[in-house]
C-alpha positions in Angstrom: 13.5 24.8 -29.2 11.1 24.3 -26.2 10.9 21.0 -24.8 8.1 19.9 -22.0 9.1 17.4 -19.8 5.9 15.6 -17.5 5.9 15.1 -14.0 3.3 13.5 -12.6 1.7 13.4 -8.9 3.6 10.5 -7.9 6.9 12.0 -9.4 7.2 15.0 -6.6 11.3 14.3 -5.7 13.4 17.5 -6.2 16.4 15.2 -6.0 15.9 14.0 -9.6 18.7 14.5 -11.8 16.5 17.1 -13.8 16.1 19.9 -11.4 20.0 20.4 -11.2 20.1 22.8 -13.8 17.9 25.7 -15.1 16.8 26.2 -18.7 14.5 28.8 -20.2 14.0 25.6 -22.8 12.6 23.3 -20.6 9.0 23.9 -19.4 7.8 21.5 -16.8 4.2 20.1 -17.3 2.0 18.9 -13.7 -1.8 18.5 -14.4 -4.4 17.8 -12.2 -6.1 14.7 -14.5 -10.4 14.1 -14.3 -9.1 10.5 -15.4 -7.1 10.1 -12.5 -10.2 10.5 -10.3 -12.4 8.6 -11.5 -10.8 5.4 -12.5 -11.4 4.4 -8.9 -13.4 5.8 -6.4 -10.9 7.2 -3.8 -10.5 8.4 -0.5 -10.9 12.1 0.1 -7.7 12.3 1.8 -6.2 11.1 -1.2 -7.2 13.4 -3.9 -6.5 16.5 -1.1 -2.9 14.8 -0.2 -2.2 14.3 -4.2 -3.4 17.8 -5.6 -2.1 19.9 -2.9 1.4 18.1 -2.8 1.3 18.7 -7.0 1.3 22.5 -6.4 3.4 22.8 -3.6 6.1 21.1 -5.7 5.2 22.9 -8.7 5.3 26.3 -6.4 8.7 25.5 -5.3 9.9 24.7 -8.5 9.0 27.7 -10.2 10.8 29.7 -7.2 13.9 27.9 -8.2 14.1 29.5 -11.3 12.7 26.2 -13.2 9.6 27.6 -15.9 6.1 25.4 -14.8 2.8 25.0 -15.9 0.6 23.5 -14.0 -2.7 22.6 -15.4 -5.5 23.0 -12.1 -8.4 20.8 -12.6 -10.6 24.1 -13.1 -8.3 25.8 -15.9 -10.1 26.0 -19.4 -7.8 24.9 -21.0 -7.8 21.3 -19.0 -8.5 18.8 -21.5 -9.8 15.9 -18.7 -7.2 13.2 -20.2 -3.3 13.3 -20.0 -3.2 12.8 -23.8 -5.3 15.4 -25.0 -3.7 17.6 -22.9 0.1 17.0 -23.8 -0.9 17.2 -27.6 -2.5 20.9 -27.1 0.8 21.9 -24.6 3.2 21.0 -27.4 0.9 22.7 -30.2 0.8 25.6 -27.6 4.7 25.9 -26.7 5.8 24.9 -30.4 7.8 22.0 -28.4 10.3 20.0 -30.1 10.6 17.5 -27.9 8.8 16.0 -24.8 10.1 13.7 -22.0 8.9 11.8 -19.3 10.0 10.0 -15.9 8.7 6.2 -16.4 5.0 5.7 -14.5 4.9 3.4 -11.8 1.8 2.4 -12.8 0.6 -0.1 -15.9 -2.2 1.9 -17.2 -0.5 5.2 -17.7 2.4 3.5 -18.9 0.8 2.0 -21.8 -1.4 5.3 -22.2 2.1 7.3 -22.7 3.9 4.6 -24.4 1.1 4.5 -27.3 1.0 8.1 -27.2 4.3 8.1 -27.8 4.2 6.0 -31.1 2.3 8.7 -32.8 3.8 12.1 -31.7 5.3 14.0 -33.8 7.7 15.4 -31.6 11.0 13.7 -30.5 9.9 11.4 -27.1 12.2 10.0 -24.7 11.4 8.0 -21.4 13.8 8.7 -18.6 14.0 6.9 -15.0 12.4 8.2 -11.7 15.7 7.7 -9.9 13.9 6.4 -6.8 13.9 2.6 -6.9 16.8 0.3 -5.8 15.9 -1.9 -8.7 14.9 -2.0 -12.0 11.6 -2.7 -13.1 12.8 -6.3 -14.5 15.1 -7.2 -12.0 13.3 -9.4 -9.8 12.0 -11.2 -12.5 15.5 -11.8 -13.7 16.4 -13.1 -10.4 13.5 -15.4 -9.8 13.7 -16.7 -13.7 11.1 -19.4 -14.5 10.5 -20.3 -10.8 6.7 -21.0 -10.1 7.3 -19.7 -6.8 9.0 -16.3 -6.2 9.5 -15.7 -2.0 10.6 -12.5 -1.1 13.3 -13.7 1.6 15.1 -15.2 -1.4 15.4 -11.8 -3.2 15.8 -9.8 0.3 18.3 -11.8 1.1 20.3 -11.0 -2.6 19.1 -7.1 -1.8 21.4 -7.2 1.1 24.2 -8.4 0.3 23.8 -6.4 -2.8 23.6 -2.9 -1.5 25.3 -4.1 1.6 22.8 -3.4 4.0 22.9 -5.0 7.8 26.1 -7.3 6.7 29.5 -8.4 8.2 32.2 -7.9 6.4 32.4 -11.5 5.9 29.1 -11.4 4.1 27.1 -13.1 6.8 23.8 -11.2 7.8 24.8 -9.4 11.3 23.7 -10.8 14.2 23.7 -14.2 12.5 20.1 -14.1 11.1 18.6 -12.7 8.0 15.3 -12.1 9.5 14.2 -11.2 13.0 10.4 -11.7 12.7 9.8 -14.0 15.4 11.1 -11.0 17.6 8.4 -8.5 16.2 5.5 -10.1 17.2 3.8 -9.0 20.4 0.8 -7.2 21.2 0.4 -3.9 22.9 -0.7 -3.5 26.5 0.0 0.0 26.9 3.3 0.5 27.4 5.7 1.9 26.0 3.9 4.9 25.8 2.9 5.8 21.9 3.9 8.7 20.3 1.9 11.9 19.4 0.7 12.6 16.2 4.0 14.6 15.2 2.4 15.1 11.3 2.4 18.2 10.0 -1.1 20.3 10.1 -2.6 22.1 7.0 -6.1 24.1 6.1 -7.3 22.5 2.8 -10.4 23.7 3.0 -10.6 26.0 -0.1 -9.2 23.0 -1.9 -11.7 20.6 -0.6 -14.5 23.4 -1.3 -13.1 23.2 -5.4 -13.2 19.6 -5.5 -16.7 19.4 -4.3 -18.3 21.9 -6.1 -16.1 20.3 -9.2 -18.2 17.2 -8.4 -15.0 14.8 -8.1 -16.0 11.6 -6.7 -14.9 10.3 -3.2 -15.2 8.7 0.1 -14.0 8.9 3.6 -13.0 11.8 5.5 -11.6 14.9 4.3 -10.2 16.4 7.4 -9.8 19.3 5.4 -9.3 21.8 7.8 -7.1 20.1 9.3 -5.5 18.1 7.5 -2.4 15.5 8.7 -0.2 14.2 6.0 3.5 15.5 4.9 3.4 17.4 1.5 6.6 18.1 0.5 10.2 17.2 0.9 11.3 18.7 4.2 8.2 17.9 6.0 8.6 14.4 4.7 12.3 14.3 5.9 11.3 15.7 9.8 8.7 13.2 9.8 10.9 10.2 9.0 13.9 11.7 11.3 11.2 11.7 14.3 10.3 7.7 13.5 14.1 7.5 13.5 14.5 9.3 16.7 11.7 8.6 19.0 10.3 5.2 17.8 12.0 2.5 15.8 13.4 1.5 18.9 9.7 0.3 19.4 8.9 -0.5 16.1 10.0 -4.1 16.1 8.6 -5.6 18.5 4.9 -4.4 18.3 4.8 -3.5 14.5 2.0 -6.2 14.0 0.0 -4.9 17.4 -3.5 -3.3 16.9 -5.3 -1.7 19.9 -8.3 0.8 19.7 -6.6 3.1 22.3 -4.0 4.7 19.6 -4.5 3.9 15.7 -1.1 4.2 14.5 1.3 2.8 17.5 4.8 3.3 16.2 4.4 3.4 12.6 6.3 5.7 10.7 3.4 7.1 8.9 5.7 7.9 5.8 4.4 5.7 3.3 2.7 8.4 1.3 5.5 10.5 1.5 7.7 7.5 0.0 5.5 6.3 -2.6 5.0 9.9 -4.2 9.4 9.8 -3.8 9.3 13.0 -1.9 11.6 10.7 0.2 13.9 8.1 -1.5 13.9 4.2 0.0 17.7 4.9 -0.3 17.9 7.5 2.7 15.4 5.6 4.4 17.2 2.4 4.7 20.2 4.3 5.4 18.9 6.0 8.7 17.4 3.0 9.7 20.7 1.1 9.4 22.6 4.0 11.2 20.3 4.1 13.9 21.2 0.6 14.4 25.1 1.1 14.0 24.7 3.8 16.8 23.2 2.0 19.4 20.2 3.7 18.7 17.6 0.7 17.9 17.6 -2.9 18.8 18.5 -4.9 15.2 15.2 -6.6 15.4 13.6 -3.2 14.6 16.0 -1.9 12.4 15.8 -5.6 10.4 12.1 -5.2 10.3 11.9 -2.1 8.9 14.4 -2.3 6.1 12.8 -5.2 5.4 9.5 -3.8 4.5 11.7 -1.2 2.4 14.5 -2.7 0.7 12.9 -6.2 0.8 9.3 -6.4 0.2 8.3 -2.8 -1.2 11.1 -3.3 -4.2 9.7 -7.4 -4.3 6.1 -6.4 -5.2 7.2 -4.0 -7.3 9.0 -6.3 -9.5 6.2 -8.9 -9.3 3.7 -6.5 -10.4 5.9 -5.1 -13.8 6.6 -8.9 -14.8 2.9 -10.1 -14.2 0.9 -7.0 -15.6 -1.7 -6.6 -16.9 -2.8 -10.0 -16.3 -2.3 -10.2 -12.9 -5.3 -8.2 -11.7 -7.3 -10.7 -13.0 -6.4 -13.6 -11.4 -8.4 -15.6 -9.2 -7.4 -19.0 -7.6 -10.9 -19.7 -5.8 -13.0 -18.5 -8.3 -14.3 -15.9 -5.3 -17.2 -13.9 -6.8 -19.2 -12.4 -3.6 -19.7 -8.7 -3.6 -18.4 -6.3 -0.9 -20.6 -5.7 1.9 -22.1 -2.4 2.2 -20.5 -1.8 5.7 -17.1 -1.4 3.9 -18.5 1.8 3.1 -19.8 3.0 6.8 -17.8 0.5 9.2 -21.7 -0.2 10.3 -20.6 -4.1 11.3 -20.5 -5.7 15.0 -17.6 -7.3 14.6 -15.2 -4.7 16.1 -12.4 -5.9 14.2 -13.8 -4.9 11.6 -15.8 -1.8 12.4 -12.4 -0.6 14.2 -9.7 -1.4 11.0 -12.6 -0.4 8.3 -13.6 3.1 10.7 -10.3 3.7 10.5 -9.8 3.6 7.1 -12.2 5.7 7.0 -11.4 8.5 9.0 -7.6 8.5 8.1 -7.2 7.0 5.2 -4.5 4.5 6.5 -4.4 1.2 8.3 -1.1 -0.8 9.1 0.0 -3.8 7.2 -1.8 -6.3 9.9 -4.9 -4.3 9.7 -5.2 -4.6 6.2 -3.6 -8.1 6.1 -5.0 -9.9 8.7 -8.1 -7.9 9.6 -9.3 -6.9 6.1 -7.9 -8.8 4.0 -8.4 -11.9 5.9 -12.1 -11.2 6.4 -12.4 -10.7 2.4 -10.5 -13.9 1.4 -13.0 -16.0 3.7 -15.9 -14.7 3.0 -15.3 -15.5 -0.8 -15.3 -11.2 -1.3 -14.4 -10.5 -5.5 -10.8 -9.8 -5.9 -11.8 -7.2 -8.0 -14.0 -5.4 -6.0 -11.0 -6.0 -2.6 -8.1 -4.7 -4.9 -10.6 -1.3 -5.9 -11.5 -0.7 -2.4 -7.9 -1.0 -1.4 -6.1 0.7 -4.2 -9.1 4.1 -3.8 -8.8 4.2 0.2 -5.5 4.5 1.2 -3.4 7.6 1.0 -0.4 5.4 0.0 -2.2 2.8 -2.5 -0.7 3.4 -5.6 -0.9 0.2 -8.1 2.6 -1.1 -8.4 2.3 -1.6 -4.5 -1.1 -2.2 -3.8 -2.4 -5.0 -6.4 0.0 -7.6 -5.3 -0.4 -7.0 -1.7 -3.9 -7.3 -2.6 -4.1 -9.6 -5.1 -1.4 -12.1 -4.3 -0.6 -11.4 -0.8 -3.7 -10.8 0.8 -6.2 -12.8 -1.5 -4.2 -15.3 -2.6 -5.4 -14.6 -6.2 -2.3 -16.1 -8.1 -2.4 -19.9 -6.4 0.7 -19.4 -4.8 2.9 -17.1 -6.7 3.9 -14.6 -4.1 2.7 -16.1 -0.7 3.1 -19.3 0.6 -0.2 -19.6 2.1 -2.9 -18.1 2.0 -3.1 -15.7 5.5 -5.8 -16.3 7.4 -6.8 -16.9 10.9 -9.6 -17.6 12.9 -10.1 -15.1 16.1 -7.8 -16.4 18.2 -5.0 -14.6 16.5 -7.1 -11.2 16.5 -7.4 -11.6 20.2 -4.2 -12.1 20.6 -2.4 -9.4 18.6 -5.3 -6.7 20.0 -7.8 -5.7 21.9 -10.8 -5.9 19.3 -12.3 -8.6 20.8 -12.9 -7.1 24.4 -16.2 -5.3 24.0 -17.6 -7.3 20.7 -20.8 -8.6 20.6 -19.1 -11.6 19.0 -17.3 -14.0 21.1 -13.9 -15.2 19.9 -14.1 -18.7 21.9 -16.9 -19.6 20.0 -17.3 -21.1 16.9 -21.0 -22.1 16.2 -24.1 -20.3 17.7 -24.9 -16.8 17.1 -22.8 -15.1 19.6 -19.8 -17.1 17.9 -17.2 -14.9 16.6 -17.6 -15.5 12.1 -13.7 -15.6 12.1 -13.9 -19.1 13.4 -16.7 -20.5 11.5 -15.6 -19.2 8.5 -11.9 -19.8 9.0 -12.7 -23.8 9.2 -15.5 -23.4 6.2 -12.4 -21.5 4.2 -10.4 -25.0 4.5 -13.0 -27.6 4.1 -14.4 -25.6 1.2 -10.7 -25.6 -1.0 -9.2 -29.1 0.2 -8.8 -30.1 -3.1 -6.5 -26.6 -3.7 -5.0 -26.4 -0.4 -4.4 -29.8 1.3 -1.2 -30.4 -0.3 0.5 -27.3 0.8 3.0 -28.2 3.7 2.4 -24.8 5.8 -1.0 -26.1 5.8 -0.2 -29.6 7.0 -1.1 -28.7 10.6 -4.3 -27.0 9.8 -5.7 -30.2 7.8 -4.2 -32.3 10.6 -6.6 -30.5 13.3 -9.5 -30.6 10.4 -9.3 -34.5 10.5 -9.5 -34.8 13.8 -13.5 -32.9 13.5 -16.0 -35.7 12.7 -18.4 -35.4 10.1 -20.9 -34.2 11.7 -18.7 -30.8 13.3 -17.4 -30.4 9.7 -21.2 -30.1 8.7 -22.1 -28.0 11.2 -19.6 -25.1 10.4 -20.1 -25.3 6.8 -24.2 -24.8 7.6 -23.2 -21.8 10.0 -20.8 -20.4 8.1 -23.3 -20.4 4.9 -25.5 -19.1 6.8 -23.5 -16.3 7.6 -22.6 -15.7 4.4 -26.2 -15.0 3.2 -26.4 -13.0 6.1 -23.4 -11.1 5.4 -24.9 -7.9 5.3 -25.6 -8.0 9.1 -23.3 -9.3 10.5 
């Protein structure tokens, strides 16, 4: 009376309800997937952080008594697809049933749901446990609204799971949200922290995977390799954040500088989004830290927010607007990514620094891939396609249900308004003032026509000109058109013939 229950490599939180008893009946199923690597190209880091967290959970499981099989890539008996392989497990085991903890993701969703249909075992679907909502919640709340903000539902999260309240249910402090706080660049001080991850030697892995010909990018770091893989390194990393620096967090969480890549983020976002760490315990730290004295509230604020607020708000976007979603496209943008998003080989330094980055760690913050990336993308008239690929495969904590809307809706302003109010971008003058990219470039962030010209600028106005029609009626965008009048005819001409002409020399710039 066997049954096999599936955990896949997002699924890696021995806090789920399962692992509290031990039964010779239960076998627990992990296998490393050929479909999962190929469905995107992804970074290096990625497929190393994924595969060797998967047997380090599976390891510790079976020393808690609990029976495992773990499928390597290598094995023989791997079947390359989760399907094939779950209908020769049951044959093998005899099973009489098989469970599994709901995907966070669409496409194995579907795959296990019409699986499912035609097993001829007993099935049942159980939750992860890790989400503060439901997978239909936020649609519930935001109903047949054509516009669904986040502060709206952040604001419901709060008061909901009581989070950062009086007891009078006003938000303490007497604000909801302290963004206007958490806005200034960094000069060098404070001092940043050290990289307190933990260090591993993956090499023997990274040796397999190559000579197993699984496709990547980026850099493996193999032998010494930088992100948390289970629980309790997970848990030292996030009390450190705690600790040492969400006291800085706050104020210069949207601050990029070349000197330190990762300032004073937390650097826990792959940790949370495979649920080695719940958002539950996160929140809660953050929140005690403030209660203590610990942290200003502007930090504390700004941090939950990204947890309780927006991470649980794109999730529910992306489960009410699937599968459709990904194939939205307000513009119409069809230009195809630029080979330097591949090699960081650009002169803009913006670029070449958030891209390189990328690159070598697999991780950017949110204003690096917002306002660097992303706002580059959207400008240039980059696919949406091709942006949300290159997002979801190169970083270590791009998982669908999180990435696509950030992408999609967020970033590329792909669903005409759905999710952001506007769509975000600037010219340079925000770049320069949030870092130090622009000291150094080749480009000049003054400028907007001529070849030393910084593209941002050019393009930024071309971006506005080129979707009046679309954009001129939105009110956040009431003072950009109001400065666009005020160009003759003549200076609108002559950025829309640079910036096309920087467009066909994209590859170059």
């Amino acid at each position: 009376m066997t049954e096999l229950r599936l955990i896949l490599g997002d699924q890696l939180n021995p806090e789920h309800s399962w692992f509290r008893q031990r039964s010779d009946r239960v076998v627990y199923v992990m296998l490393e997937l050929r479909q999962e690597t190929r469905y995107v190209l992804h970074h290096a880091q990625k497929i190393i952080a994924i595969f060797a967290a998967m047997r380090e959970f599976a390891r510790q499981l079976s020393q808690q008594g609990h029976r495992v099989r773990y499928v390597q890539l290598d094995d023989p008996s791997n079947r390359g697809s989760l399907t094939d392989n779950l209908d020769a497990l049951i044959a093998h085991y005899q099973a009489v049933k098989f469970s599994w903890q709901l995907p966070d993701e669409w496409r194995l969703d579907q795959q296990l749901t019409r699986w499912a249909t035609s097993c001829k075992v007993v099935t049942q679907s159980v939750d992860s446990e890790h989400f503060f909502c439901h997978r239909e919640q936020v649609a519930s709340f935001f109903g047949q609204r054509k516009t669904w903000r986040m502060e709206n539902f952040y604001h419901e999260m709060r008061r909901r799971e009581r989070v950062l309240m009086c007891p009078d249910g006003q938000p303490e402090g007497g604000a909801w949200n302290y963004d206007a706080e958490n806005r200034k660049p960094w000069k060098g001080t404070p001092a940043t922290p050290d990289d307190r991850r933990p260090v591993h030697n993956h090499e023997a892995l990274w040796q397999s995977l190559t000579e197993l010909e699984v496709p990547s990018f980026g850099e493996p770091h193999a032998a010494d390799f930088r992100w948390p893989l289970d629980r309790q390194e997970a848990l030292a990393l996030l009390e450190c954040f705690i600790r040492d620096d969400l006291r800085h967090f706050g104020q210069w969480q949207d601050a990029m500088h070349t000197d330190c890549w990762h300032l004073f983020h937390s650097l826990i976002s792959f940790a949370l989004n495979t649920k080695m760490l719940s958002p539950r315990e996160v929140v809660s730290k953050a929140q005690a830290a403030w209660q203590n004295g610990e942290v200003p509230l502007a930090s504390a604020e700004g941090f939950i927010r990204q947890v309780l607020g927006w991470r649980e708000y794109v999730r529910g976007v992306y489960w009410a607007k699937m599968p459709g979603y990904r194939d939205n496209n307000f513009f119409n943008h069809q230009r195809p990514l630029p080979a330097w998003f591949w090699d960081a080989n650009t002169k803009m330094n913006c670029m070449a620094h958030a891209i390189g980055q990328s690159l070598d760690q697999a991780y950017a913050h949110h204003i690096q891939r917002l306002m660097i990336v992303g706002n580059f993308a959207l400008l240039a008239g980059l696919a949406p396609a091709e942006v949300h690929a290159w997002y979801l495969g190169i970083y270590i904590d791009a998982f669908e249900w999180v990435e696509l809307p950030n992408t999609l809706g967020m970033s590329q302003f792909t669903d005409g308004g759905l999710l952001a109010s506007k769509p975000y971008v600037s010219s340079a003058a925000y770049i320069n003032k949030m870092s130090n990219y622009c000291s150094g470039c080749e480009y000049n962030p003054r400028e907007r026509l001529g070849l030393n010209a910084c593209p941002f600028n050019a393009l930024y106005w071309h971006f506005f000109i080129q979707h009046q029609s679309q954009l001129a009626h939105n009110l956040r965008l009431s003072m950009v058109y109001h400065q666009l009048k005020k160009l003759s005819p003549q200076e609108q001409e002559n950025i829309t013939q640079h910036a096309q002409n920087l467009l066909i020399a994209i590859e170059k710039l």
